[in-house]
TORKOL-4160 file (C-alpha; in steps of 0.2 Angstrom, whole numbers, padded with zeros to 4 digits, m for minus):
294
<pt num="1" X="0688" Y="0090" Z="m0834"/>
<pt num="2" X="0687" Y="0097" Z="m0853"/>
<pt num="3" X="0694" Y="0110" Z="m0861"/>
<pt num="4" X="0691" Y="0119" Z="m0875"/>
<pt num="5" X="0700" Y="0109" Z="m0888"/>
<pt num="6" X="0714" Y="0121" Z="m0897"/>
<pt num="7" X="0733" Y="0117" Z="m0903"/>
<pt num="8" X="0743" Y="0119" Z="m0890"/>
<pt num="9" X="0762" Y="0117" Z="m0889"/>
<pt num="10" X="0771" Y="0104" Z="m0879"/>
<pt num="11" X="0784" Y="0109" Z="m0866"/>
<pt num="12" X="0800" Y="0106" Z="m0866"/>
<pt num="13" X="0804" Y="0093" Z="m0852"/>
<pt num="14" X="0812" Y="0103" Z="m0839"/>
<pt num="15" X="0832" Y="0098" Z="m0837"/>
<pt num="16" X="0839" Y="0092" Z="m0821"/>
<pt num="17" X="0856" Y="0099" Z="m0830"/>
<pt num="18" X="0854" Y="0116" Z="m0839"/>
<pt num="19" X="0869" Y="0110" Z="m0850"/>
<pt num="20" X="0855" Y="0097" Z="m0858"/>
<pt num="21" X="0845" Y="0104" Z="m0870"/>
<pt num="22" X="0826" Y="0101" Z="m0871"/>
<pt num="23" X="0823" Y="0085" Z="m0882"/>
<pt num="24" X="0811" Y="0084" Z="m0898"/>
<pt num="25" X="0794" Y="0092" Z="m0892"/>
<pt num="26" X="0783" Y="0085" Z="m0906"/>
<pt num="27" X="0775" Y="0087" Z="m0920"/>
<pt num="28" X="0762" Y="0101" Z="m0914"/>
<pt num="29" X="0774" Y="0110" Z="m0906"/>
<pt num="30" X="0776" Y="0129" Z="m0906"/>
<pt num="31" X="0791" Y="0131" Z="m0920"/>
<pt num="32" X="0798" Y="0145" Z="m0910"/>
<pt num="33" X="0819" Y="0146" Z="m0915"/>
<pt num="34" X="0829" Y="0136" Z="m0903"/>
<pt num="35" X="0837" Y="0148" Z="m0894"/>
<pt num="36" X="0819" Y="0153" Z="m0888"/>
<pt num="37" X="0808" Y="0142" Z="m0879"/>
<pt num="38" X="0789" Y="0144" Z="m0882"/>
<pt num="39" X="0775" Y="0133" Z="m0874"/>
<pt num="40" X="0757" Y="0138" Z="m0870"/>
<pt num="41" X="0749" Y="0125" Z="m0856"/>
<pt num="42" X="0733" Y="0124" Z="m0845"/>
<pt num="43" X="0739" Y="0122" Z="m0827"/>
<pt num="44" X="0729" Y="0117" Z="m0811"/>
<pt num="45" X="0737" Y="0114" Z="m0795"/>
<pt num="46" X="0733" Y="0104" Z="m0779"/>
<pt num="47" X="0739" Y="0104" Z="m0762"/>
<pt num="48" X="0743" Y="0088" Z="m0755"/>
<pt num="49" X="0749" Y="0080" Z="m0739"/>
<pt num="50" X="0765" Y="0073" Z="m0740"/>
<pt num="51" X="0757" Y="0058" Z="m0732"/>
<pt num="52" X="0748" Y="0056" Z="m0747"/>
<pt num="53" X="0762" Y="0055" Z="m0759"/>
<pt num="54" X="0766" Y="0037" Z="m0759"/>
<pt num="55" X="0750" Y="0033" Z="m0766"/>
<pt num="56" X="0752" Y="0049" Z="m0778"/>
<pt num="57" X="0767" Y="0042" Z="m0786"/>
<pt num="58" X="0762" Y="0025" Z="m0786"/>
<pt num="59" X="0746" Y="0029" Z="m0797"/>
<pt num="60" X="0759" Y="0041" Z="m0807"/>
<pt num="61" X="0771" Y="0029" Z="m0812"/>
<pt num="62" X="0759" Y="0017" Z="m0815"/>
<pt num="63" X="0752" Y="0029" Z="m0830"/>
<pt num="64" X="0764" Y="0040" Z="m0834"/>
<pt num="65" X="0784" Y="0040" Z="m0836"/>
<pt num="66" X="0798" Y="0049" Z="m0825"/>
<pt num="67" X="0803" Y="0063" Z="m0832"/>
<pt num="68" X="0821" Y="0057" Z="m0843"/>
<pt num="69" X="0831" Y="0071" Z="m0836"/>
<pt num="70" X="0828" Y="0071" Z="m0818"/>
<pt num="71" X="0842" Y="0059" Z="m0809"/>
<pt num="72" X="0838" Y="0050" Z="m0794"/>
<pt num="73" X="0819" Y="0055" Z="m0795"/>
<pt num="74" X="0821" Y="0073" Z="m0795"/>
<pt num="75" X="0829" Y="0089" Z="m0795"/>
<pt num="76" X="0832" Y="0107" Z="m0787"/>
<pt num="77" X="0824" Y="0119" Z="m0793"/>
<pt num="78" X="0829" Y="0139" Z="m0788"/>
<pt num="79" X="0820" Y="0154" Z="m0798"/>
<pt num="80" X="0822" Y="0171" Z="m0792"/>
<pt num="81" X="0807" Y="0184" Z="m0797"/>
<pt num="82" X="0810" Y="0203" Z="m0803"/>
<pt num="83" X="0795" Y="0213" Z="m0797"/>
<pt num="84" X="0793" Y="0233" Z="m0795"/>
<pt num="85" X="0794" Y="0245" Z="m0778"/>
<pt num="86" X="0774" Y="0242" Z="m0778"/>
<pt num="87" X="0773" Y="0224" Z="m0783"/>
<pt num="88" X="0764" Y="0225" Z="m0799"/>
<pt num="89" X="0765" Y="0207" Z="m0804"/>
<pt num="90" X="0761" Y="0201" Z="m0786"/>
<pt num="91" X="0745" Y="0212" Z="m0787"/>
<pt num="92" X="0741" Y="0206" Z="m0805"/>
<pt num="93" X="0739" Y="0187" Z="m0798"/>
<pt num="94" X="0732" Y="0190" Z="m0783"/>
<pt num="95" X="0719" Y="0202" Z="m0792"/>
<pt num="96" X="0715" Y="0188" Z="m0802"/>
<pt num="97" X="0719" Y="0198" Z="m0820"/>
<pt num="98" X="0716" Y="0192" Z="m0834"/>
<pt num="99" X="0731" Y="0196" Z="m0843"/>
<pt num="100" X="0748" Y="0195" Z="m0830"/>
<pt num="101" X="0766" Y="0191" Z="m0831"/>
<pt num="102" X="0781" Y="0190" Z="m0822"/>
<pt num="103" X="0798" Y="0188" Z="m0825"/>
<pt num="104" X="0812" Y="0178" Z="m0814"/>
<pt num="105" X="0828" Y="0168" Z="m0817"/>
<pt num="106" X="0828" Y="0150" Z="m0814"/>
<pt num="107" X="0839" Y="0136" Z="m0811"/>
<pt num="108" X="0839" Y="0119" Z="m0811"/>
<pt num="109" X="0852" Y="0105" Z="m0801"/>
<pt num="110" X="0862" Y="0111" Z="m0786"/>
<pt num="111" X="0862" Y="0129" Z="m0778"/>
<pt num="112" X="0882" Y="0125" Z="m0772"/>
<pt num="113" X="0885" Y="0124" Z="m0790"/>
<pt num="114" X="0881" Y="0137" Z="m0798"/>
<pt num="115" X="0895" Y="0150" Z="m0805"/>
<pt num="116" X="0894" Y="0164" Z="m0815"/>
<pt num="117" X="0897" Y="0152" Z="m0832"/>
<pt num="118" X="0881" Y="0140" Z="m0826"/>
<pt num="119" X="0866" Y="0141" Z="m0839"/>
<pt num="120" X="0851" Y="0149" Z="m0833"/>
<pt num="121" X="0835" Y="0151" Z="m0840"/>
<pt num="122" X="0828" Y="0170" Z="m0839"/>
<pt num="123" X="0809" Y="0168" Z="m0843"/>
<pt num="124" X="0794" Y="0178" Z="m0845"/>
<pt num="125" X="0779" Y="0168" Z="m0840"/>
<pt num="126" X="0763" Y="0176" Z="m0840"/>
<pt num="127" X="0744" Y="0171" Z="m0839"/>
<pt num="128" X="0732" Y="0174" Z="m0854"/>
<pt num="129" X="0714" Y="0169" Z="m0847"/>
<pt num="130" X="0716" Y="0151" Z="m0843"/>
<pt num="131" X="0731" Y="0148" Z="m0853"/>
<pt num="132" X="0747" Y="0148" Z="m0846"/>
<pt num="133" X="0761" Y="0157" Z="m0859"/>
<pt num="134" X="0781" Y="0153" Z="m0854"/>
<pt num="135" X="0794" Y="0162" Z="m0865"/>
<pt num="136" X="0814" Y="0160" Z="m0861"/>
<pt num="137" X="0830" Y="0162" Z="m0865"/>
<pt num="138" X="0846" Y="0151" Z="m0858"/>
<pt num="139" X="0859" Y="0162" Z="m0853"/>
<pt num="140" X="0876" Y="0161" Z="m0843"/>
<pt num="141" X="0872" Y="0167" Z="m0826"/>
<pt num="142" X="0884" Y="0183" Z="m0830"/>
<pt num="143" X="0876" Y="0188" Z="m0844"/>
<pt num="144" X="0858" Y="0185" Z="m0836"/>
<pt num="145" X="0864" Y="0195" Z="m0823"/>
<pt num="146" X="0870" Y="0210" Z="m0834"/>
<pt num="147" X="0856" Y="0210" Z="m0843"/>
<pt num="148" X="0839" Y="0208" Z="m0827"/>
<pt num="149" X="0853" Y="0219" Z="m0814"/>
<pt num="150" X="0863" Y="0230" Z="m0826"/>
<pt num="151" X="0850" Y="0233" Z="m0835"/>
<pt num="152" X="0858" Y="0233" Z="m0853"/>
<pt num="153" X="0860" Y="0223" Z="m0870"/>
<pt num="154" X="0870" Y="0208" Z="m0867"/>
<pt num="155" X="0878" Y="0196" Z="m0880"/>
<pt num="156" X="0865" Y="0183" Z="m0889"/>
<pt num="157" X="0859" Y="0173" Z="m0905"/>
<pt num="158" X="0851" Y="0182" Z="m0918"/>
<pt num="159" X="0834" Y="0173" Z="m0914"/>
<pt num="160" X="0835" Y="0177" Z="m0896"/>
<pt num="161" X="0835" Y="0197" Z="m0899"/>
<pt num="162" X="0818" Y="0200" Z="m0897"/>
<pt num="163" X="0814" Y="0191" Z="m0883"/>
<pt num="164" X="0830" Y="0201" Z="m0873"/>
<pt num="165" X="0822" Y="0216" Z="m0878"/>
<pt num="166" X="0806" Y="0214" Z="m0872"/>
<pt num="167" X="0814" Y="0208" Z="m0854"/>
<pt num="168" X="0824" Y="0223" Z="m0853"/>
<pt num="169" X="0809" Y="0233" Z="m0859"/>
<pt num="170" X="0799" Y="0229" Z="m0843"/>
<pt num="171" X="0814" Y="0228" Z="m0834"/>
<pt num="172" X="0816" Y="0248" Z="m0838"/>
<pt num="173" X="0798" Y="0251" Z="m0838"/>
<pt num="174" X="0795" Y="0245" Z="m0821"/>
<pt num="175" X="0811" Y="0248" Z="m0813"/>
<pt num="176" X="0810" Y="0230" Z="m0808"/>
<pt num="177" X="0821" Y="0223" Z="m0794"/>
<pt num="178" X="0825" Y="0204" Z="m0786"/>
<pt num="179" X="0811" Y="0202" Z="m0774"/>
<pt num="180" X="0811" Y="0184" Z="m0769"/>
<pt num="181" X="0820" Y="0170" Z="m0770"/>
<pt num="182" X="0811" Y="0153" Z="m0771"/>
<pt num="183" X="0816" Y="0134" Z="m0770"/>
<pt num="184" X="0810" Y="0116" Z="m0769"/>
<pt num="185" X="0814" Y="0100" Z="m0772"/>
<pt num="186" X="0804" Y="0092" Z="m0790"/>
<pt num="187" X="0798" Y="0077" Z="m0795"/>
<pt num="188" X="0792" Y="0075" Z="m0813"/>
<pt num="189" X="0781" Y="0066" Z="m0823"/>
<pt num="190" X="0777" Y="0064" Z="m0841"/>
<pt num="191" X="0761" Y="0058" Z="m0851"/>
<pt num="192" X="0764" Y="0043" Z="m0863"/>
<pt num="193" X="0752" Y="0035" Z="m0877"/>
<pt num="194" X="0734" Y="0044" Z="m0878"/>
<pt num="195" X="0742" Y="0055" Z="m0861"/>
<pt num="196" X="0755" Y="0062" Z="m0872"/>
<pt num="197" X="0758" Y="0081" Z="m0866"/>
<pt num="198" X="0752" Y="0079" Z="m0851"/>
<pt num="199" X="0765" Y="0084" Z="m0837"/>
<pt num="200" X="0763" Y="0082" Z="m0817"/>
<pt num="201" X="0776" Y="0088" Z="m0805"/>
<pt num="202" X="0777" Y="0086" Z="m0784"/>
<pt num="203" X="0786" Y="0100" Z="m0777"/>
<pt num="204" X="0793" Y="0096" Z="m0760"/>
<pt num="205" X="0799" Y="0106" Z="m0747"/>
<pt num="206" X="0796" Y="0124" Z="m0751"/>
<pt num="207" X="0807" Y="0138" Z="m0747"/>
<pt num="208" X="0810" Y="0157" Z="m0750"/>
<pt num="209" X="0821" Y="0171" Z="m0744"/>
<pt num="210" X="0818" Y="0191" Z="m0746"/>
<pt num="211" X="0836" Y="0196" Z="m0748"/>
<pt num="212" X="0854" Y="0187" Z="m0753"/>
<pt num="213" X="0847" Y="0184" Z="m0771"/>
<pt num="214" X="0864" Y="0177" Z="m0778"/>
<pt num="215" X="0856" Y="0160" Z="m0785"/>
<pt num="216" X="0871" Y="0151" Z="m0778"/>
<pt num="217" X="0871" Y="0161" Z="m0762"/>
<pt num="218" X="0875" Y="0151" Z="m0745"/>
<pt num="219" X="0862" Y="0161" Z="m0738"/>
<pt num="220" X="0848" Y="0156" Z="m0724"/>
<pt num="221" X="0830" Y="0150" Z="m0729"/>
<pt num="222" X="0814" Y="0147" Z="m0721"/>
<pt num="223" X="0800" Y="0136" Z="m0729"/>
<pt num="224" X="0787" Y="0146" Z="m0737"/>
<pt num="225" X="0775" Y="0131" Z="m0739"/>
<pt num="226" X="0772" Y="0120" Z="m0722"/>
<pt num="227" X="0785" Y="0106" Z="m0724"/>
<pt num="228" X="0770" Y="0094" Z="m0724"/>
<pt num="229" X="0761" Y="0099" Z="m0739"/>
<pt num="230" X="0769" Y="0094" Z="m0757"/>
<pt num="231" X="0761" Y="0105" Z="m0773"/>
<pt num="232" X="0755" Y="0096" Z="m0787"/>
<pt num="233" X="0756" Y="0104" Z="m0803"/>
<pt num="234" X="0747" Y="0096" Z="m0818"/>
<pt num="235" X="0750" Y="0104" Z="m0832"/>
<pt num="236" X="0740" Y="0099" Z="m0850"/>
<pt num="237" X="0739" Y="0106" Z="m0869"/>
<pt num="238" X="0722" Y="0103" Z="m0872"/>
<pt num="239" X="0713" Y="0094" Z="m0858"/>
<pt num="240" X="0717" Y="0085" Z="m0839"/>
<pt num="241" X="0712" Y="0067" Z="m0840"/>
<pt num="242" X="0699" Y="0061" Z="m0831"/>
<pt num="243" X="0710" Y="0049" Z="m0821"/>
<pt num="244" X="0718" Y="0063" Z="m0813"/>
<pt num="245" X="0703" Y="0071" Z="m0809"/>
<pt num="246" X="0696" Y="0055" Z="m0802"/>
<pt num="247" X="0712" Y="0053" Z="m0791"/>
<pt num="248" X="0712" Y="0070" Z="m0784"/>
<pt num="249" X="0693" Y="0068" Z="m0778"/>
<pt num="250" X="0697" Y="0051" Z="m0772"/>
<pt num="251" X="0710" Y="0058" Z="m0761"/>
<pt num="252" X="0699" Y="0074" Z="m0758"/>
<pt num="253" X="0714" Y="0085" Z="m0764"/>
<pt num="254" X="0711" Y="0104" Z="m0764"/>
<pt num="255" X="0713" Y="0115" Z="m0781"/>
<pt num="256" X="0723" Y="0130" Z="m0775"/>
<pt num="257" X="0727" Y="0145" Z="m0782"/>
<pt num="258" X="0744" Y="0148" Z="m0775"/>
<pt num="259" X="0759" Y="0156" Z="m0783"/>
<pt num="260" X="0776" Y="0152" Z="m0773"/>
<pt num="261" X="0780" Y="0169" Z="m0777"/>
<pt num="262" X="0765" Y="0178" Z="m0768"/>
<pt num="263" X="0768" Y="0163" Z="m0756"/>
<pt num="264" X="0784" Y="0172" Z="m0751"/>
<pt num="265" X="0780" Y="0189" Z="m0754"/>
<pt num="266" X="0766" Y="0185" Z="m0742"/>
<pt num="267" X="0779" Y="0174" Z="m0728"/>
<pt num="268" X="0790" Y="0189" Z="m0729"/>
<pt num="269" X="0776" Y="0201" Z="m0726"/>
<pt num="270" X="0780" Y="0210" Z="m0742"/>
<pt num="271" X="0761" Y="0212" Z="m0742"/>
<pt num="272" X="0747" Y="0206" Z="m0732"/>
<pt num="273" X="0742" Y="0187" Z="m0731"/>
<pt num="274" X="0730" Y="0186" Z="m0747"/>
<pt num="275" X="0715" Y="0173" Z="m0748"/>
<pt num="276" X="0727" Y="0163" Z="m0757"/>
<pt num="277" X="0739" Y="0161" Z="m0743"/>
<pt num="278" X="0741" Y="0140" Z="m0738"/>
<pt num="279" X="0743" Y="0145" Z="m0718"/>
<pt num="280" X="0756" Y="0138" Z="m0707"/>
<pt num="281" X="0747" Y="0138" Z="m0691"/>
<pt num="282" X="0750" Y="0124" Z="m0678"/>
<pt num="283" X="0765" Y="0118" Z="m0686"/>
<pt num="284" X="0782" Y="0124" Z="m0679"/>
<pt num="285" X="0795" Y="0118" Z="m0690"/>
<pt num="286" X="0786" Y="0130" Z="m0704"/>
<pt num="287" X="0796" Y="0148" Z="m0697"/>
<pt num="288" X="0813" Y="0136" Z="m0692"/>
<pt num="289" X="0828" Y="0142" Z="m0706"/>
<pt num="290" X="0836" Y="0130" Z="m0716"/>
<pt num="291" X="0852" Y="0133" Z="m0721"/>
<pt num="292" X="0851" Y="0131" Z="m0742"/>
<pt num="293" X="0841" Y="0124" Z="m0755"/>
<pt num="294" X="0848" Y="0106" Z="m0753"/>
């Protein structure tokens, strides 16, 4: 599958430990200050049977590299997603708009340790046709707290100003609120040699909640994604290549259109089940609770 070939930046590698900054992104990256991340990507993802990983990651590792900051294979990953009293971002992806966004706080590593001093990131991502556009911010939890809750101006690096005031811009403007909660477990890859951009990620056992939206919260979950079904994201500056499109037919992996936000919006009954909805049915251990995001 080909794209359109445009400059594109590279992302940063996400962090397993906030307190690590993103590394060198390149020389065709976006020169955005380094207090603001900035990265344009082309995203498709697949659904995939957790039966099929093995053979996933074996054809993964065999062309890409694990991604330098994930320990032991992977990391946790817990964003929680502003929306308004009518759900105008949810509405925006489902109604397949053109131009969408929405805004959420995200960390990375474990939910037990997060306190009011642990980096966040508070990001904007939003869709621009087929290009998917990530601005953000690293924060103390109290500060992005004070800013996305309190609603006000909190203290930041010049270079940073302007982003903050576009997130508490829509924040006002919406009268945005927590909504959601989601986590999963992550397991990254990134391109080498002629593959260098290219980044692939298997989420794993994917969970929400609708209320307790304290990131470090002991608070009870449910899966929001059957426990037998992995996401895989495959994210590109330019162009997939054609070995992944060749592996995803050969499995018969399905291109889906999911958004784990909707997805919990949806499990929660926030708003009806949409098309997009990857259904629970006959499978049980889908609705049972789980205790955090460990």
């Amino acid at each position: 599958m080909r794209f359109r070939r445009r400059p594109r930046a590279r992302e940063p590698e996400e962090a397993a430990d906030p307190h690590v900054p993103p590394g060198p992104v390149g020389p065709n990256a976006l020169r955005a200050p380094s207090p603001l991340h900035a990265f344009n990507r082309y995203e498709i993802k697949y659904l995939v049977g957790e039966a099929q990983v093995p053979q996933i990651r074996e054809e993964l590792r065999r062309r890409m590299d694990p991604d330098a900051h994930a320990r032991h294979g992977g990391y946790d990953v817990i964003s929680l997603y502003y929306d308004s009293a009518g759900l105008r971002f949810y509405w925006e992806k489902i109604e397949g708009l053109r131009f969408r966004r929405k805004l959420r706080l995200r960390n990375y590593g474990d939910r037990a340790a997060i306190t009011d001093d642990s980096p966040v990131f508070v990001e904007i991502k939003q869709r621009v046709n087929r290009v998917t556009q990530k601005r953000r911010v690293r924060l103390p939890y109290h500060l992005a707290r004070r800013l996305c809750d309190g609603r006000e101006m909190v203290p930041h690096e010049p270079a940073q100003r302007a982003f903050l005031e576009e997130v508490l811009a829509l924040i006002v403007e919406n009268d945005l609120r927590p909504v959601a909660t989601t986590g999963y477990q992550r397991e990254p890859f990134v391109g080498r040699g002629v593959d260098l951009g290219l980044r692939v990620t298997l989420d794993h056992r994917i969970r929400g909640r609708d209320r307790d939206f304290h990131l470090g919260a002991e608070a009870e979950n449910r899966f929001i994604v059957p426990p037998h079904l992995a996401i895989m994201e495959v994210k590109a500056n330019e162009r997939v290549p054609y070995w992944v499109t060749d592996m995803a037919a050969a499995l018969n992996l399905s291109v889906v259109r999911v958004s784990k936000y909707c997805q919990s919006v949806e499990a929660f009954g926030k708003a009806p089940r949409s098309v997009f909805h990857i259904p629970d049915d006959h499978l049980e251990d889908a609705s049972r609770p789980v205790r955090s995001h460990r």
